[in-house]
N, C-alpha and C positions, 0 to 999 in steps of 0.2 A: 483964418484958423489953421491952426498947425497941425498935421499929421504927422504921431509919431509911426515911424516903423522900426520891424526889428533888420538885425543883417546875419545874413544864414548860406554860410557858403557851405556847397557840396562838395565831394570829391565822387565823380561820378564811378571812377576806375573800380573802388573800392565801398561805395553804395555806404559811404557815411557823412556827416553833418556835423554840423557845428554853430551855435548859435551866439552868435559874437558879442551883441548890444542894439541897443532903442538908439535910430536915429530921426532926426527929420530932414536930413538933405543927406542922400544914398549915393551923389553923385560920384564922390571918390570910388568907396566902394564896389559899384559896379563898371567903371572904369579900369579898376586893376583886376576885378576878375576881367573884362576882356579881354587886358591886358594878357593875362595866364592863358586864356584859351588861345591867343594868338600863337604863343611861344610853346603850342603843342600841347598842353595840359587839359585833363580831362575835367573839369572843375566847371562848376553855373552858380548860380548865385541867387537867392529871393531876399524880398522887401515887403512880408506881407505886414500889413498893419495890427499895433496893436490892442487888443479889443478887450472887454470882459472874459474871455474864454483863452485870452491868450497872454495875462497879465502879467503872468510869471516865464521865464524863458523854460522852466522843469516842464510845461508842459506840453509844448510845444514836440510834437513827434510828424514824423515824415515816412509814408507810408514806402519800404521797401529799402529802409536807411537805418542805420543805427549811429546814435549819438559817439562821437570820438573826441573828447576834450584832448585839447593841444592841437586839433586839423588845422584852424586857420595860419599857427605860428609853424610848421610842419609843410604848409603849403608854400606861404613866403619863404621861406628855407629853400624849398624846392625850386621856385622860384628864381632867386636872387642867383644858384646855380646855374642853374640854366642862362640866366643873362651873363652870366661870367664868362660861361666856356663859349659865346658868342662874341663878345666885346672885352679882353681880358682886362683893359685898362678902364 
């Protein structure tokens, strides 16, 4: 049986969220978040599972967070900077 989950990165800096998509393997995922938090960034990441109560991504809230459309494309941004001014080539 397959569990779907959803993928919901943080930015912890800034106590907002972002609820990306439904997967069933999070391994990438949560990989490049710790990828992110290696490279200094304040960011986490959850995989809670889809359920009746949580079938649409609009309801999904996260107590002391507010929702930020564009966080995860925002973060990779951030991101990709960072590895640049590290490794220029």
């Amino acid at each position: 049986m397959n569990i779907t989950y959803w993928q919901i990165i943080r930015d912890d800096s800034k106590r907002t969220f972002e609820v990306i998509s439904k997967t069933t393997n999070d391994n990438a995922f949560t990989n490049r978040t710790h990828a992110m938090q290696k490279a200094g960034m304040n960011v986490s990441c959850m995989t809670p599972p889809v359920t009746n109560k949580t079938a649409s991504k609009e309801l999904i809230k996260l107590a002391g967070y507010t929702k930020e459309e564009g966080l995860n494309d925002r973060l990779m941004k951030q991101y990709s900077e960072i590895l640049r001014s590290i490794d220029p080539w």
